[in-house]
C-alpha positions as CSV (number, residue, x, y, z in Angstrom):
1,X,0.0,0.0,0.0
2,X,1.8,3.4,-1.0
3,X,1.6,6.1,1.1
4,X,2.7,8.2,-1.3
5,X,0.0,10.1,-3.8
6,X,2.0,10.0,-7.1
7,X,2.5,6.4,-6.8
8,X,-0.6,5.6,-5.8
9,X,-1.5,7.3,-9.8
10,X,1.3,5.3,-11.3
11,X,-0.2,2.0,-9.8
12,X,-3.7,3.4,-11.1
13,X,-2.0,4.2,-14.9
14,X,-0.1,1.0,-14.6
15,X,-3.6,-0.6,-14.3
16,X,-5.3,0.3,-16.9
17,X,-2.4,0.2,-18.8
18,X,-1.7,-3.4,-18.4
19,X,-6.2,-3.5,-19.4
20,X,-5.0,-1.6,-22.8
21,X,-2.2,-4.1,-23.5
22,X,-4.1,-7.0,-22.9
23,X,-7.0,-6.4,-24.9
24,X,-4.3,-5.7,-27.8
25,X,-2.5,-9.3,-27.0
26,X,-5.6,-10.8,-27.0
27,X,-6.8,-9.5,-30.5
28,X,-3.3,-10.2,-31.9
29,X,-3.9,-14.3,-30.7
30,X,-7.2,-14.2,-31.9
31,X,-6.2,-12.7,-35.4
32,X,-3.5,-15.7,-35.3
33,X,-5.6,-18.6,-34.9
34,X,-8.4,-17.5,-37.6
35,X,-5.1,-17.4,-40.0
36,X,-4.1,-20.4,-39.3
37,X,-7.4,-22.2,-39.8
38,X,-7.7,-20.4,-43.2
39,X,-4.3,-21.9,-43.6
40,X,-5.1,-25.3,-42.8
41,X,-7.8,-25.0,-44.9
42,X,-6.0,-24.1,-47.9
43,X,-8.4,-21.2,-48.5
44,X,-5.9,-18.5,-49.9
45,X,-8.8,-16.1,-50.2
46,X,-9.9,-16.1,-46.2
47,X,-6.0,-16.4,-45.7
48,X,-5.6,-13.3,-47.3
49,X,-7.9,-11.3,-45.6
50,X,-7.1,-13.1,-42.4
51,X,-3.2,-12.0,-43.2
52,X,-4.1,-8.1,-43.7
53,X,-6.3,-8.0,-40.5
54,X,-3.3,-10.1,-38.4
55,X,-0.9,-7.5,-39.9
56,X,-2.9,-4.2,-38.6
57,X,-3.8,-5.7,-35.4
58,X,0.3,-6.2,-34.7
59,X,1.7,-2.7,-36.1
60,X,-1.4,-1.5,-33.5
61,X,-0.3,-3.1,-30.6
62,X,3.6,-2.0,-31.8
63,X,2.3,1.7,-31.8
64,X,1.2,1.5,-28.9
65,X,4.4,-0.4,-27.3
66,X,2.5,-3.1,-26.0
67,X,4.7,-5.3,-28.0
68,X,8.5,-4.7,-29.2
69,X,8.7,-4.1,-33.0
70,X,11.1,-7.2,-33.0
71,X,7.9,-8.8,-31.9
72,X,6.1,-7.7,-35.1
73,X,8.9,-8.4,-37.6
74,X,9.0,-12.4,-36.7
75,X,5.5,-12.5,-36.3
76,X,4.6,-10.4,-39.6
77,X,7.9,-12.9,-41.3
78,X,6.0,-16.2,-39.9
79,X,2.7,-15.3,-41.4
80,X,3.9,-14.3,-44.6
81,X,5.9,-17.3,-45.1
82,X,2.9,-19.1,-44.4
83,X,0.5,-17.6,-46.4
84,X,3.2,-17.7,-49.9
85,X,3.2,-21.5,-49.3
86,X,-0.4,-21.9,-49.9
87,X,0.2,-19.5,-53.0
88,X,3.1,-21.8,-54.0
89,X,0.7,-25.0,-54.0
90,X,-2.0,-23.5,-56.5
């Protein structure tokens, strides 16, 4: 318990800070697995789409530093990859 008044803000901003992020993470997953069922699906229409929604919901959550850009890159990299080998099998 801080007896201090400016930390008590900082825990109350670190709060609903760490609501923010989470609500970001959580979109970012959820974007993830509805592009790899299109994947597993072999639909490279819905995988498409799925890819460009994936991709805006990561360079949100990077401009808004609840995730490192590093972060993006790989995971932007990993999609990609996985997306041109359904275009490879058509």
């Amino acid at each position: 318990m801080p007896n201090i008044k400016s930390q008590e803000k900082r825990d109350r901003q670190g709060i609903k800070r760490a609501l923010k992020n989470k609500v970001l993470k959580t979109r970012i997953k959820s974007n993830k697995k509805k592009l790899a069922i299109a994947v597993e699906g072999k639909d490279f229409d819905a995988a498409k789409t799925d890819i460009s929604l994936y991709f805006k919901s990561l360079d949100k959550a990077a401009k808004k530093s609840a995730v490192s850009k590093n972060f993006v890159a790989n995971k932007k990299s990993k999609a990609a990859k996985l997306v041109n080998s359904l275009k490879q099998e058509k």
